[in-house]
C-alpha positions in Angstrom: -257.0 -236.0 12.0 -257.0 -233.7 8.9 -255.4 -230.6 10.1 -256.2 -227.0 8.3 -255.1 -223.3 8.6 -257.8 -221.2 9.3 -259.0 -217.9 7.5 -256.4 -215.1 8.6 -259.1 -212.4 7.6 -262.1 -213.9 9.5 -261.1 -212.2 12.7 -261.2 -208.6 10.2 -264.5 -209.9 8.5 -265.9 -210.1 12.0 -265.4 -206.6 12.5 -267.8 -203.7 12.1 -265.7 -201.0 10.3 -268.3 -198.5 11.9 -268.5 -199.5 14.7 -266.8 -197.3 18.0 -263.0 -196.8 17.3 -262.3 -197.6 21.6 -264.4 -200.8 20.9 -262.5 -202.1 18.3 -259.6 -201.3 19.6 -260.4 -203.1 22.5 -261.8 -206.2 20.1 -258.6 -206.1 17.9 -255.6 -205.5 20.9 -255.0 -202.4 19.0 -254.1 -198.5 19.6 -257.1 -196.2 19.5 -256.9 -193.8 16.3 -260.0 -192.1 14.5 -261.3 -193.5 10.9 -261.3 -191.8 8.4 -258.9 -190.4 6.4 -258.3 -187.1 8.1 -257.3 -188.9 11.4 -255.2 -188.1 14.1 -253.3 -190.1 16.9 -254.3 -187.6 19.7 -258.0 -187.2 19.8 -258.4 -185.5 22.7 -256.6 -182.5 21.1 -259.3 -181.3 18.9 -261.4 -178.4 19.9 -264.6 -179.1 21.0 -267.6 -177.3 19.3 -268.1 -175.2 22.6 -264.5 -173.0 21.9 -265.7 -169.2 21.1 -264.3 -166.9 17.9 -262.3 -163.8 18.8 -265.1 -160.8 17.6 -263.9 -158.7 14.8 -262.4 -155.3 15.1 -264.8 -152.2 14.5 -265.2 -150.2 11.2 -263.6 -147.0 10.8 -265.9 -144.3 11.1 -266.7 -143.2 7.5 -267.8 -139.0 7.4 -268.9 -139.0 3.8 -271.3 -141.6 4.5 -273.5 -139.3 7.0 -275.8 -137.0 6.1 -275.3 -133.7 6.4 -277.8 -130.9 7.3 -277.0 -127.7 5.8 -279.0 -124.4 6.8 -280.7 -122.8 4.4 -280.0 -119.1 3.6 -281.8 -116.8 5.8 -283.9 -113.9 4.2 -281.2 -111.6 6.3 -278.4 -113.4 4.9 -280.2 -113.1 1.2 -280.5 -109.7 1.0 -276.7 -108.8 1.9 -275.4 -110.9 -0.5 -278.0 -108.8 -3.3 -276.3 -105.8 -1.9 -272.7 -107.1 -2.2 -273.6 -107.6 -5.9 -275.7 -104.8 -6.8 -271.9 -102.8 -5.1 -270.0 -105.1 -7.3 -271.8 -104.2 -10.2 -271.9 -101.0 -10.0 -267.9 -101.2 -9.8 -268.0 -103.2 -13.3 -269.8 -100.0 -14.2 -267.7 -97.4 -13.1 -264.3 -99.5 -14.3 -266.4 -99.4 -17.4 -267.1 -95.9 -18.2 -263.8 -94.7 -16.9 -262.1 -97.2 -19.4 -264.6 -95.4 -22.2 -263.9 -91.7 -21.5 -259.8 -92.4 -21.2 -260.4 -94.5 -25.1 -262.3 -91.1 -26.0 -260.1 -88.9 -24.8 -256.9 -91.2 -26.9 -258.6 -91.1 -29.6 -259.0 -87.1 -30.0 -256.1 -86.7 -29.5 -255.1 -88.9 -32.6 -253.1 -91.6 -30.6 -253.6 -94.8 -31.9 -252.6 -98.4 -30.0 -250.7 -99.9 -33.2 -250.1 -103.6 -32.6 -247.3 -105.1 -35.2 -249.0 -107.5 -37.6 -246.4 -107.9 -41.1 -245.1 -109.7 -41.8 -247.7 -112.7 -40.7 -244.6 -114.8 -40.0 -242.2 -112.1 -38.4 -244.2 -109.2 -37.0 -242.3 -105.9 -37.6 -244.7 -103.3 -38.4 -248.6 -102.0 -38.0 -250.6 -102.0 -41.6 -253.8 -102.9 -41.8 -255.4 -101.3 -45.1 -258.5 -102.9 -45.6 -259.7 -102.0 -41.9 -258.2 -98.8 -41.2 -257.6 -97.0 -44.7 -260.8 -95.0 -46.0 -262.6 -96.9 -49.2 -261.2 -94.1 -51.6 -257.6 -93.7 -50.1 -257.1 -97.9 -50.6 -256.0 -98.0 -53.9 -253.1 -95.2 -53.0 -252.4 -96.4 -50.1 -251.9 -99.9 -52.0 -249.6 -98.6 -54.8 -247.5 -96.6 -52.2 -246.6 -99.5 -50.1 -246.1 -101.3 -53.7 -243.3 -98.3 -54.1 -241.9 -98.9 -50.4 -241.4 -102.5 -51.1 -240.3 -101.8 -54.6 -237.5 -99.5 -52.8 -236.6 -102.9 -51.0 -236.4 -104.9 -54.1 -234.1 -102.0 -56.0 -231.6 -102.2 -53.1 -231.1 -105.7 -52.4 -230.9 -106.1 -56.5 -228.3 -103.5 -55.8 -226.2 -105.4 -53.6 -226.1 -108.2 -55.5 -225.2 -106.7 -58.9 -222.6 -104.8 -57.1 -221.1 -108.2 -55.4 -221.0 -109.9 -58.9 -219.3 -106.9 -59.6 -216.5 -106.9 -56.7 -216.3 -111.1 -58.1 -215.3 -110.0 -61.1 -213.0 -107.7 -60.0 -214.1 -104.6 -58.6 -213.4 -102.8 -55.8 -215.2 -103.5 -52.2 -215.5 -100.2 -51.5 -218.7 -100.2 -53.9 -219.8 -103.5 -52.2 -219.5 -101.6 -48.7 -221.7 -98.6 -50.0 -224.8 -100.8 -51.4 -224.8 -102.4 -47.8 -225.3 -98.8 -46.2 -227.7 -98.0 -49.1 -229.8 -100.9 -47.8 -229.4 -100.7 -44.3 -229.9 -97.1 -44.4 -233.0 -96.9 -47.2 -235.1 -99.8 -45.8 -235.9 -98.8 -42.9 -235.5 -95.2 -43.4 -238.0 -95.0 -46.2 -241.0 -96.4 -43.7 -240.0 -94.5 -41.2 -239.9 -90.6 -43.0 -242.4 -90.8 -45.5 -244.4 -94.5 -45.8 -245.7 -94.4 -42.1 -246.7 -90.5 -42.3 -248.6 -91.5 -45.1 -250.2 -94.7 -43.6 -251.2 -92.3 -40.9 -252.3 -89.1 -42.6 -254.5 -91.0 -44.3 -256.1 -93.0 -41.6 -256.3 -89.8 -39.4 -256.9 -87.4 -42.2 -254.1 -84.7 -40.6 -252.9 -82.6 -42.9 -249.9 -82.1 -41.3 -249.0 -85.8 -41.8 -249.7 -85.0 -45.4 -247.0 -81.8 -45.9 -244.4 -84.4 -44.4 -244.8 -87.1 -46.5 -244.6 -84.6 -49.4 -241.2 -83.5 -48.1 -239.8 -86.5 -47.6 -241.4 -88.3 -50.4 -240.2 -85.9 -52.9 -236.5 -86.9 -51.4 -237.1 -90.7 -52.0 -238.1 -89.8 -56.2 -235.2 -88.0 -56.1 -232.8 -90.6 -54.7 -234.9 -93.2 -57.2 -233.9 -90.9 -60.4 -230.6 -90.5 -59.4 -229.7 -93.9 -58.7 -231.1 -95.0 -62.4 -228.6 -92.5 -63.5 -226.3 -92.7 -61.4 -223.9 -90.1 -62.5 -219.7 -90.8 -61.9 -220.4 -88.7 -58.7 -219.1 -90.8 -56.1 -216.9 -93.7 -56.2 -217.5 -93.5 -60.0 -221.1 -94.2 -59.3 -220.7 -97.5 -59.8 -222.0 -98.3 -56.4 -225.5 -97.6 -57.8 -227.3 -100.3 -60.8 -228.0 -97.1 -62.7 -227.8 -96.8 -66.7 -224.1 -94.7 -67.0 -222.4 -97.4 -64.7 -224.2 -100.2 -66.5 -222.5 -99.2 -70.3 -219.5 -98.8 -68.1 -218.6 -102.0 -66.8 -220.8 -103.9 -69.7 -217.3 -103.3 -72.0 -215.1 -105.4 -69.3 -217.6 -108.2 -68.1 -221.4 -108.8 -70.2 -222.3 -110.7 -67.1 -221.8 -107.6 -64.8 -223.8 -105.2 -67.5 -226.5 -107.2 -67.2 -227.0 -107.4 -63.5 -226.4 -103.5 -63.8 -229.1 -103.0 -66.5 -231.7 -105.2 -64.6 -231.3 -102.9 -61.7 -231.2 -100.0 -64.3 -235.1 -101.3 -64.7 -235.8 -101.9 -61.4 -235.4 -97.9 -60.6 -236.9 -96.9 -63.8 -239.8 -98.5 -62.2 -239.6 -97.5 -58.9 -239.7 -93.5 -60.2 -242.5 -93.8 -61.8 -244.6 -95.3 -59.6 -243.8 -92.9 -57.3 -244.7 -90.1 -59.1 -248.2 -91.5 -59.8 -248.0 -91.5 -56.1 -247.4 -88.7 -54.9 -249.9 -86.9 -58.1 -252.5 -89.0 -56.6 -251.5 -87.7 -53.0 -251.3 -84.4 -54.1 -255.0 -84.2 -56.2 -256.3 -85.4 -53.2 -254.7 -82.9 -50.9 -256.3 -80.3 -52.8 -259.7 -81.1 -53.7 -260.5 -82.1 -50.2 -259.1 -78.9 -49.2 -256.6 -80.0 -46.6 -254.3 -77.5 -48.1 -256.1 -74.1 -46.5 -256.6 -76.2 -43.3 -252.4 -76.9 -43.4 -252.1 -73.4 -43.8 -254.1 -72.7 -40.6 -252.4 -75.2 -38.3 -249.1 -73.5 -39.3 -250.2 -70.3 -39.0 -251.7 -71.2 -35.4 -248.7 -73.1 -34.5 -246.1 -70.1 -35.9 -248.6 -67.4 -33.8 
């Protein structure tokens, strides 16, 4: 008797792989477990179908999403806001015309709002030829503030002449005086007879006009006399004038010649500022501002 093994898989190749899992348990002796490979050992734990979702919470409640009905003006409602505005402008008008007759009233009596413009970069004074100067007063006007910075350039020449001066071994009681000539003249010189000017001929006054001669006529003077500059005080050599100059050009050619460029500088100064004021003056005259001087002092004197 030939004896065989038999096939160990024919029991599994019996087996319907989809068939019921509790049948073939029960056919194989095993323990019941789903196919697949997302199984599980507990089958009984899964929800069934049946189980209902927890609803969802409500939306907030948007307001820019709704419609909003907005009332038209009423004809009521119309007309008083047409009244509020006529009122307002007939305010604007009134602000305006009160704002006119207090300009009018500034301007006749020859006050003028002067805002500071020069220098562009530092702002220290009002001038403004070309827009408040008449046509045939410009060129004056021009050669005038010509002579007031010219007055600047003499008297800064000044101080440095007379410092090369105190180097070389001069006294500091010359440097000290061309310091109070500047800080004095500068300043000094716009003030008494460069802003009359500027504003006698912008207003046409001839009182502005009889006091920039006066003080105009003291400015040639100072010009002449510091060209000069005569042993008068402190030797006069605290002044770039033409005796001081041949002076100190015997102990130091360097110092001479700083004097004797200052020397020029007032030469120059004087006589533009007797062009000046001969222009000033011809002008004075033939548009007869002379008589009318003559009545405002009277009238002012009575």
């Amino acid at each position: 008797m030939s004896n065989y093994e038999s096939n160990p898989f024919a029991a599994d190749d019996d087996v319907n792989p989809f068939a019921d899992g509790g049948a073939k348990g029960k056919a194989s002796g095993q323990s019941n477990y789903g196919g697949g490979a997302f199984y599980t050992t507990n089958p009984g734990s899964v929800p069934t179908a049946k189980s209902k979702l927890s609803p969802l919470p409500p939306e907030p409640y948007d307001r820019g999403s709704v419609t909003v009905d907005i009332p038209l003006d009423t004809a009521k409602d119309i007309k008083e806001k047409e009244k509020a505005l006529q009122a307002r402008e007939a305010e604007l008008k009134r602000r305006e015309q009160e704002l006119k007759r207090r300009e009018d009233a500034i301007a006749r009596a020859g006050i003028v709002i002067e805002e500071k413009n020069w220098p562009p970069f530092i702002p220290i004074i009002h001038h403004d030829i070309p827009n408040e100067i008449p046509l045939h007063l410009q060129r004056v006007q021009y050669v005038a503030f010509t002579t007031w910075l010219g007055l600047v350039i003499c008297l800064l020449w000044n101080i440095v002449a007379v410092t090369v001066a105190w180097i070389k071994g001069d006294g500091v009681t010359n440097w000290f005086l061309a310091i109070i000539y500047f800080i004095s003249g500068v300043p000094g010189s716009y003030v008494m007879w460069y802003r009359p000017l500027y504003r006698a001929s912008r207003t046409d006054s001839a009182l502005k006009f009889g006091m920039f001669f006066l003080t105009y006529g003291v400015h040639i003077a100072f010009c002449v006399f510091a060209a000069v500059a005569p042993p008068i005080v402190f030797r006069g050599k605290s002044l770039t004038g033409i005796l001081p100059a041949l002076e100190v050009m015997i102990d130091s050619t360097l110092v001479g010649i700083f004097y004797f460029i200052g020397f020029g500088f007032f030469c120059l100064e004087s006589l533009l500022s007797i062009w000046v004021i001969q222009q000033v003056y011809m002008y004075f005259r033939g548009s007869g501002k002379a008589a009318t001087m003559k009545r405002e002092a009277m009238m002012a004197a009575l």
